[in-house]
ROGU-524800 format. One line per 5 residues: for each residue x, y, z of C-alpha. Coordinates in Angstrom, 2 decimals, always signed. Each point is the difference from the previous one (the first is absolute). Last residue first. Example, Ala and Ser with C-alpha at 12.3 -4.5 7.8 and 13.67 -1.06 7.14 Angstrom:
2
+13.67/-1.06/+7.14  -1.37/-3.44/+0.66
***
This chain:
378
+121.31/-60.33/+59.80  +2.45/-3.46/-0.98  +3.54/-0.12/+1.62  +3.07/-1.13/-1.39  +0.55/+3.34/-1.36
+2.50/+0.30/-3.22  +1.20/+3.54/-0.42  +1.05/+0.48/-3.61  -3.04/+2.40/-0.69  -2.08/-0.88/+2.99
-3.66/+0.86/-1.60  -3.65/-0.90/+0.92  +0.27/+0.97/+4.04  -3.42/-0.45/+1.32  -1.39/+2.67/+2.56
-2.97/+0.18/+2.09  -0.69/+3.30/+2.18  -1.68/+0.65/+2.58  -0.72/+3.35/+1.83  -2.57/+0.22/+3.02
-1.45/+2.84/+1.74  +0.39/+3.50/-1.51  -2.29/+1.78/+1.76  +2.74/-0.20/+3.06  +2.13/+3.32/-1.41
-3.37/+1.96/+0.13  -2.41/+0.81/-2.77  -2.72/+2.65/+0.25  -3.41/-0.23/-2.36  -1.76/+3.13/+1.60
-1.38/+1.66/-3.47  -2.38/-3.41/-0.48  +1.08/-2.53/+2.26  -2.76/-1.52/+1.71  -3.64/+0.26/-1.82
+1.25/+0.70/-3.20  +3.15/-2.47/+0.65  -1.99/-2.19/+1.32  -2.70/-0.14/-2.63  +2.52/+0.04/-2.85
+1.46/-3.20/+0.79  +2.23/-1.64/-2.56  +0.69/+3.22/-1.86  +0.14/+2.61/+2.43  +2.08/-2.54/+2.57
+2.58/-0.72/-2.79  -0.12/+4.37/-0.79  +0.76/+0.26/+3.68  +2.92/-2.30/-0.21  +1.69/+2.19/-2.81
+3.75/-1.64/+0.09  +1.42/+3.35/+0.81  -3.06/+1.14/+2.55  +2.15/+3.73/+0.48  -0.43/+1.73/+3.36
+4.02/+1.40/-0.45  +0.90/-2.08/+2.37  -2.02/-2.97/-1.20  +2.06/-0.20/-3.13  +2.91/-1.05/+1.79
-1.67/-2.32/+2.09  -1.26/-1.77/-3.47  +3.07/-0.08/-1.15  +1.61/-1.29/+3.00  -3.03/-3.32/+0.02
+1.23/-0.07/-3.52  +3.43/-0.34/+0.52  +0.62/-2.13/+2.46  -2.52/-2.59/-1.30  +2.28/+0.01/-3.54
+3.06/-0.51/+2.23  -1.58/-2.98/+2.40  -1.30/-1.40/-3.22  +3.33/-0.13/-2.04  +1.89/-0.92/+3.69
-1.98/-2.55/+0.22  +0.08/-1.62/-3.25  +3.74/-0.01/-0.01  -0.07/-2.01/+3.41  -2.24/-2.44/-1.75
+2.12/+0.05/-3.05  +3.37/-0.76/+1.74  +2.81/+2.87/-0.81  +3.32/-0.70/-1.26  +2.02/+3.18/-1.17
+0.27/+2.52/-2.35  -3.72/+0.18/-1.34  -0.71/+2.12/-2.83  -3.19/-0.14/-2.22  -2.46/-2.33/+1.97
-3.22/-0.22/-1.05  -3.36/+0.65/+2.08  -3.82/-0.83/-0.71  -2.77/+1.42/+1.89  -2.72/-0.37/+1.93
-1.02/+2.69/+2.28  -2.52/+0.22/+2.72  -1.10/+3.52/+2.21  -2.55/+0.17/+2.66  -1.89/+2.89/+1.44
-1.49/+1.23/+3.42  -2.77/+1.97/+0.70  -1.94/-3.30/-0.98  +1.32/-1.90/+2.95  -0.06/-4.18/-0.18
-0.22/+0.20/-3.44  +1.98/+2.45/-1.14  -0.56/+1.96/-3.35  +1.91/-0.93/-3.00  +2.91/+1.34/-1.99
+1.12/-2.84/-2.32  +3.55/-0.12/-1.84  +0.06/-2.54/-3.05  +3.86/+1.49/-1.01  +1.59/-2.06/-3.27
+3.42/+0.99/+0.50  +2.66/+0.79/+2.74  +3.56/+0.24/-1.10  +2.47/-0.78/+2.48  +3.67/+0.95/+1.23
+1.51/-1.70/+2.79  +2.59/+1.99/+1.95  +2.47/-1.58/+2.91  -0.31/+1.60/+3.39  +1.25/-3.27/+1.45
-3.86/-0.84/+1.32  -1.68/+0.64/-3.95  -0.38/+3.38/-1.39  -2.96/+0.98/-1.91  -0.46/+1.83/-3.17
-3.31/+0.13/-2.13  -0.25/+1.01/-3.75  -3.61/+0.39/-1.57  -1.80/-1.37/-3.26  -3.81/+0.19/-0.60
-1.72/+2.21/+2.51  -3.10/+0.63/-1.58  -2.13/-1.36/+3.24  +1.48/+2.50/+2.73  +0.63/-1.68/+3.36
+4.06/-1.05/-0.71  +0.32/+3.26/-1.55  -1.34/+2.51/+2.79  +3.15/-1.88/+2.75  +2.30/+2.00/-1.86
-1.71/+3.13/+1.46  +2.45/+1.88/+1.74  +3.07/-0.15/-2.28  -1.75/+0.88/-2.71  -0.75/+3.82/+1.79
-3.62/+0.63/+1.12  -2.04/+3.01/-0.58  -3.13/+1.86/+1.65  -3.34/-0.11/+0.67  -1.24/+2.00/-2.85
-3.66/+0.47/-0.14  -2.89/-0.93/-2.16  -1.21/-2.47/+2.59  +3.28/-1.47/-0.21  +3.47/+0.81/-1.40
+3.27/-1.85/+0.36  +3.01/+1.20/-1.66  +2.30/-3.04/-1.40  +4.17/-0.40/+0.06  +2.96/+1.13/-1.87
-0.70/-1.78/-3.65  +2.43/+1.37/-2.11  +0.88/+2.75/-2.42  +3.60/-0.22/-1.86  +2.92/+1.91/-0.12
+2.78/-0.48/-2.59  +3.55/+0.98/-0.08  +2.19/+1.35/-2.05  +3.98/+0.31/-1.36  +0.47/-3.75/-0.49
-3.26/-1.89/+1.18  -1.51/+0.03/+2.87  -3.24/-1.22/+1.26  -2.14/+0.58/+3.21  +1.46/+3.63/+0.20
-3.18/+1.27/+1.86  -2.70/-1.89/+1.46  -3.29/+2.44/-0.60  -2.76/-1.19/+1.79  -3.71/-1.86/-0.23
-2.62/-0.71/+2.57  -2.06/-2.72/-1.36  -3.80/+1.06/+1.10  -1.76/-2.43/+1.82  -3.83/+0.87/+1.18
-0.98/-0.67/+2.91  -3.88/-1.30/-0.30  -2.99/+0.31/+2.29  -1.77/+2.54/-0.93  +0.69/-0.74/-4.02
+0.53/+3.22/-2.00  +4.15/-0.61/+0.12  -0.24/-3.45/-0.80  -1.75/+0.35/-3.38  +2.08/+2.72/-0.67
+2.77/-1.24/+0.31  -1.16/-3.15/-1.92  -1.31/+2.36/-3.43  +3.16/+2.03/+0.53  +2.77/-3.37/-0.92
+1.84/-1.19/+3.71  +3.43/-1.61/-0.28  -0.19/-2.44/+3.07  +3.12/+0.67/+2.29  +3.09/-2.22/+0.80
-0.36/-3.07/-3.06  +3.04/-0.53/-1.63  -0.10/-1.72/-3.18  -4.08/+0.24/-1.32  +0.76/+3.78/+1.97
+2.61/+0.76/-2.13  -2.24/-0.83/-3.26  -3.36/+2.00/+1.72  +1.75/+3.06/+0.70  +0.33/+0.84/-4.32
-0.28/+3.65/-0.22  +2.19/+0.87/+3.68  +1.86/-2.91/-0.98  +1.57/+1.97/-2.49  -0.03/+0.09/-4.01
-2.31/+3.12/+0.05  +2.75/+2.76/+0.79  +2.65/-1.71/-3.01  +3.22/+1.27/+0.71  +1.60/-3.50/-0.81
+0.83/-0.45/+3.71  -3.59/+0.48/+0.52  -1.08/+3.65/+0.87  -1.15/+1.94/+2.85  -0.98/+3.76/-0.23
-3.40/-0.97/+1.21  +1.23/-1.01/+3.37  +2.24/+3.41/+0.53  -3.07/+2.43/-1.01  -2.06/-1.99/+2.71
+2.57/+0.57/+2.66  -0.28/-2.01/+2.20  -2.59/-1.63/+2.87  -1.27/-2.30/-2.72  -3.75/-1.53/-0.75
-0.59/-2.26/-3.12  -2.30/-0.97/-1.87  -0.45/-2.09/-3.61  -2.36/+1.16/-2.59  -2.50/-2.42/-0.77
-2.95/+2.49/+0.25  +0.96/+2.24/-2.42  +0.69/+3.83/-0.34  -1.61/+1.39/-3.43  -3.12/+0.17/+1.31
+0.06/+2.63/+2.77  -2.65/-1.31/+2.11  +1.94/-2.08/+2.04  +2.98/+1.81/+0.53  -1.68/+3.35/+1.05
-2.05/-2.09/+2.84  +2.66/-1.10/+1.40  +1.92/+2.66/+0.27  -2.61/+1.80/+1.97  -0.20/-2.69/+2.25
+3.60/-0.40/+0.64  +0.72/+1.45/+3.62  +2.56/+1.85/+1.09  +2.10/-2.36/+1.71  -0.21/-2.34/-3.50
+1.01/+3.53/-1.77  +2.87/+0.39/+2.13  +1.31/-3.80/-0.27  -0.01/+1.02/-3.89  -1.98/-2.16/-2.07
+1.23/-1.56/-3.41  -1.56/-1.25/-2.90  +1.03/-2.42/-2.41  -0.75/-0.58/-3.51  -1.46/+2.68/-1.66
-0.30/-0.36/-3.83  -3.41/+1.81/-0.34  +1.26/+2.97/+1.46  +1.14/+2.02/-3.58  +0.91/+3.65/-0.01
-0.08/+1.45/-3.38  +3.14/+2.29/-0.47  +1.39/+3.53/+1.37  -0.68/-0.61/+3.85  +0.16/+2.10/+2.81
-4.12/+0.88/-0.62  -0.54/-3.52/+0.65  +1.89/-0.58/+2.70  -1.64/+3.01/+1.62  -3.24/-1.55/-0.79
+1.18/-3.41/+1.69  +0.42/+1.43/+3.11  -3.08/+2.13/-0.02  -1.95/-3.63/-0.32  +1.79/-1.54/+2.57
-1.65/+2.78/+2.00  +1.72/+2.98/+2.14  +2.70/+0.15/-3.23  +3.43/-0.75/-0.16  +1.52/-1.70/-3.58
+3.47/-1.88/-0.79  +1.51/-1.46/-2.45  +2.48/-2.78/-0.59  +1.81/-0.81/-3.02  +1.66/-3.42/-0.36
+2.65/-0.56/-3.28  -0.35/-3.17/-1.78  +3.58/-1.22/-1.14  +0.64/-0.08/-3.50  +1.22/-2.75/-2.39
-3.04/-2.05/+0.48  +0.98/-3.61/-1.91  -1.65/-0.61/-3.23  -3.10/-1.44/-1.31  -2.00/+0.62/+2.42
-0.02/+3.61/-1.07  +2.03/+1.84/+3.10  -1.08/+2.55/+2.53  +2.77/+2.39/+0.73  -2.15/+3.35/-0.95
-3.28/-2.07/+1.93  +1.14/+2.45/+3.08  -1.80/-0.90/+3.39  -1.92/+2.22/+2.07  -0.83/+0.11/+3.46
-2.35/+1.87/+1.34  +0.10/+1.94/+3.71  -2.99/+1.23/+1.50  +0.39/+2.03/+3.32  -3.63/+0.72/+2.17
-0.52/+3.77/+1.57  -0.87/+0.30/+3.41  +3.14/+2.68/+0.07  +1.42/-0.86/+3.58  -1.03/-3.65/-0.51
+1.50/-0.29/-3.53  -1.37/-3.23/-1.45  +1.95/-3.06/-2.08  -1.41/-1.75/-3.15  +2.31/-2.48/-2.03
-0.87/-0.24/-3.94  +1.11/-2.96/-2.84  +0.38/-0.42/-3.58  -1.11/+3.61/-0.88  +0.18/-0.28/-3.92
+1.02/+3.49/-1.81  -1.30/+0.28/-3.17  +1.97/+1.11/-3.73  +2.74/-2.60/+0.79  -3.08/-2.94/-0.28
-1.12/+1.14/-3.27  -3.77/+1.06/+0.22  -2.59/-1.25/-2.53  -2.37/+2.51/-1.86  +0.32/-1.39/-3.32
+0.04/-3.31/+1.12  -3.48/-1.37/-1.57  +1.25/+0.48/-3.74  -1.57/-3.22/-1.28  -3.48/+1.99/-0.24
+1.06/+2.21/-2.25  +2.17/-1.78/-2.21  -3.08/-2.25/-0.30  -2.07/+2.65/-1.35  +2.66/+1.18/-2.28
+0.39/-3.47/-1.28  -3.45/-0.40/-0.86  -0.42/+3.35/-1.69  +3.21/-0.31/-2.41  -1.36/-2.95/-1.52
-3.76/+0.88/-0.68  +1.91/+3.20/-1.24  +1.89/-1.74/-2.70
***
């Protein structure tokens, strides 16, 4: 009897590995964190947001309960101290390792980030692949957000990359890549500039807000440069490689509206040949028509596609270079392709003017009329 019994204690030993394990209501899971700094106090803001797993469902049933969003907060003169105080606020087992997004205050970019920086990647709970963001609101306001369905991590703050595949404005930019650009000497980095747009649904008795793209702060050389809104810097998607799917609207000679989709960008940034201060831009891409009211020739069509998407990314560029941004990083094209001139020429006295930009041409071949039949061939 023993040489029974002994066996299958052993085993019930060793098969009872979860004895320890946590529930998830007994933790508290910080799904996403915006920083911010007090000038007058030098002391740095941390915000965490938390989600409630009460309402989360088995998957074998509908969720009954909405998620509820908790946010915290914690000042300290390090990021460090900030967290400590969240810490000691707290009456459960704080959790970072599900951060998705982080956000930067415009204040803290102004201050300076370094220190930051260096907190987030040695802690090791905060991943690389988080998504980033920059905002000039209310951090507090942003993580308070929820999908119509009052879920906090069901937005397209969480998930950029699937509205971006659809409508491509600003790059969605993961920590590893911002980063990357933001230690490189001749890099701007892009970071989305995000808002909160309030009342964007409604439904009987309530409204909903949501937080959207707003624009992109530009840093380089470990310093902020400044911020653009959307509207001026439409002309960054039509030079940016991961652009997949963008709307463009142009109005014909009778003030009529044609509405296109432009896919399948092959923009190249190159330096001039005749002048090398001086840069280039081509872009092929394709173009459908969505709405059209009345007749139009191709060729004319073509134009006015090309003439628009010139327009507006020689006044992009302008617009950045008031603010003594390099928006479509021409420095960094010189750094790579000839790193003797620009160590020899340009290094910390690269200057752009309105002229560097030289020539802009762009090829486009309309793929899809809908109904519209054109007699014409591209």
């Amino acid at each position: 009897m023993k040489k029974i019994l002994i066996p299958i204690i052993v085993c019930a030993l060793l098969l009872s590995g979860c004895w320890d394990a946590k529930d998830i209501v007994e933790m508290q899971y910080i799904t996403a964190i915006g920083i911010d700094y007090n000038k007058e106090k030098e002391e740095y803001i941390l915000y965490a947001q938390v989600v409630s797993f009460a309402g989360v469902a088995k998957s074998e049933q509908a969720a009954t309960v909405p998620s509820k969003v908790w946010v915290a907060k914690g000042q300290g003169k390090s990021m460090e101290a900030a967290m400590n105080e969240i810490y000691d606020k707290s009456n459960q087992i704080i959790y970072w390792a599900h951060i998705g997004i982080i956000i930067f205050h415009e204040r803290l970019l102004q201050h300076g980030i370094d220190q930051i920086s260096d907190s987030l990647a040695r802690f090791q709970q905060i991943r690389e692949t988080n998504w980033m963001y920059g905002t000039k609101d209310s951090i507090e306001d942003i993580l308070l957000v929820t999908s119509l369905f009052s879920s906090a991590v069901q937005t397209t703050l969480f998930n950029p990359e699937e509205v971006y595949h659809v409508h491509s404005i600003i790059s969605p930019i993961r920590m590893h890549r911002f980063y990357s650009d933001f230690t490189e000497k001749a890099t701007t980095t892009k970071l989305p500039m995000i808002s909160v747009k309030e009342d964007v649904w409604t439904t009987k008795g309530a409204t909903n807000d949501s937080a959207k793209n707003a624009g992109v702060f530009l840093l380089k050389g470990k310093k902020y440069l400044g911020n653009l809104p959307i509207s001026d810097f439409r002309g960054l998607r039509w030079v940016t490689k991961t652009t997949k799917r963008s709307p463009l609207r142009i109005k014909t000679e009778d003030n009529d509206e044609v509405n296109i989709i432009i896919t399948k960008l092959d923009p190249h940034l190159k330096i001039n040949k005749l002048d090398k201060d001086k840069f280039d831009v081509d872009v092929s891409a394709n173009g459908g028509i969505i709405e059209v009211h009345k007749e139009i020739s191709l060729p004319i069509l073509k134009e006015k596609i090309t003439e628009k998407m010139e327009k507006e990314i020689r006044e992009s560029y302008e617009n950045a270079l008031k603010i003594k941004a390099d928006l479509y990083n021409l420095e960094e094209l010189v750094y790579r392709k000839d790193y003797d001139r620009w160590k020899n020429d340009y290094k910390g006295r690269f200057t752009l003017t309105e002229d560097s930009l030289a020539n802009i041409n762009i090829d486009i071949t309309i793929t899809k009329t809908g109904e519209y039949d054109y007699q014409f061939s591209n």
